[in-house]
C-alpha positions, -999 to 999 in steps of 0.1 A, spaced: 6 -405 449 17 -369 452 37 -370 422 5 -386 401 -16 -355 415 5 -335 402 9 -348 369 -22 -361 362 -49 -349 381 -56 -316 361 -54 -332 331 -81 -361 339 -103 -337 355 -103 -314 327 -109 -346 301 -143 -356 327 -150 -316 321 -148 -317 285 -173 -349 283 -197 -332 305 -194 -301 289 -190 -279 324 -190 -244 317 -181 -216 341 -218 -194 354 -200 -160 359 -178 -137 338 -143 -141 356 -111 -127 352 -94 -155 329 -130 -167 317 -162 -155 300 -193 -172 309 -206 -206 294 -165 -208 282 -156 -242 292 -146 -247 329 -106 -257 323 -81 -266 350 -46 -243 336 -24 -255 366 -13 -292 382 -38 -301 413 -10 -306 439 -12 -324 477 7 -320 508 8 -359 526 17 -364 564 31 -402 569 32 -417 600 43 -456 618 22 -473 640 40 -479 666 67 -452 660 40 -427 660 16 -439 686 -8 -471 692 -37 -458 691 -59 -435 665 -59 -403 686 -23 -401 687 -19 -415 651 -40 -387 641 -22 -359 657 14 -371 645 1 -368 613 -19 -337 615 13 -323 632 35 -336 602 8 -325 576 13 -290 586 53 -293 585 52 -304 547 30 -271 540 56 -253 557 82 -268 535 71 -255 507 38 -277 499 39 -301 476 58 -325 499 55 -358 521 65 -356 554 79 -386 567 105 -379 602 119 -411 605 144 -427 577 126 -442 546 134 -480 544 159 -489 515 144 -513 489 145 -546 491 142 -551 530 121 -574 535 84 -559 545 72 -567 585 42 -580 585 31 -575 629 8 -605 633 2 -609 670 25 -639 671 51 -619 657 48 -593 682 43 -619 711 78 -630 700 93 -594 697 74 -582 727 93 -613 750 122 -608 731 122 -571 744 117 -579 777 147 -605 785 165 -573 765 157 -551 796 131 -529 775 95 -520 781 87 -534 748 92 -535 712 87 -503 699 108 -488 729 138 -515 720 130 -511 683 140 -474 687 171 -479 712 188 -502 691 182 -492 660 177 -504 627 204 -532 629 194 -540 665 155 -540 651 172 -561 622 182 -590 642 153 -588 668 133 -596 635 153 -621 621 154 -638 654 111 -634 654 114 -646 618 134 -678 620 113 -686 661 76 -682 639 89 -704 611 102 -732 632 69 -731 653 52 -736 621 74 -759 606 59 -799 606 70 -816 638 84 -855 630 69 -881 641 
């Protein structure tokens, strides 16, 4: 999304100018007035992402993790995403948290020694999280699988 800012923003903006003929209202000093109103540079965004769960539970502390990381990506130069954990490689497989799947984790966890998931998820990491997952997986499918009769 940043890089599509970036790249096409200004020009789409300035093509919806163009149509509606918007014209600048004061002399400026690039512009004369009634010239038409054109965007010269790339519209660019600074993005903060954050992990339920990683980052907090709940909206309030969602919200300041990423107001926290929006803030570090300006500092880096704007422009950027900020992301502080390690981006997942392509091709794992994506989690979907359904609240079976996090029962199962959550118990999992437990009989582990840990408080919960998301406190195991980040002692044991990522192969640790792996196999807890897998094990969640393969316990969900054969709950779900047709019993014989």
């Amino acid at each position: 999304f940043r890089k599509y800012c970036e790249e096409k923003v200004a020009e789409e903006a300035n093509e919806i100018i163009k149509k509606e003929d918007i014209k600048h209202f004061t002399d400026g000093l690039d512009h004369k007035k009634d010239d038409l109103f054109t965007i010269h540079y790339p519209v660019t965004i600074s993005q903060s992402l954050v992990e339920w769960g990683e980052d907090g539970t709940n909206l309030k502390s969602i919200l300041t993790v990423a107001d926290k990381g929006l803030y570090d990506a300006k500092d880096n130069g704007r422009n950027t995403v900020f992301y502080k954990g390690t981006p997942r490689s392509v091709g794992v497989k994506p989690i979907k948290y359904t609240p079976e799947m996090l029962e199962i984790l959550h118990n999992h966890s437990l009989k582990k020694g840990s408080t919960d998931w998301w406190a195991y998820k980040k002692a044991v990491g990522e192969k640790g999280s792996a196999e807890a997952l897998e094990f969640a997986r393969n316990t969900l499918s054969e709950k779900e699988a047709p019993k014989k009769k």
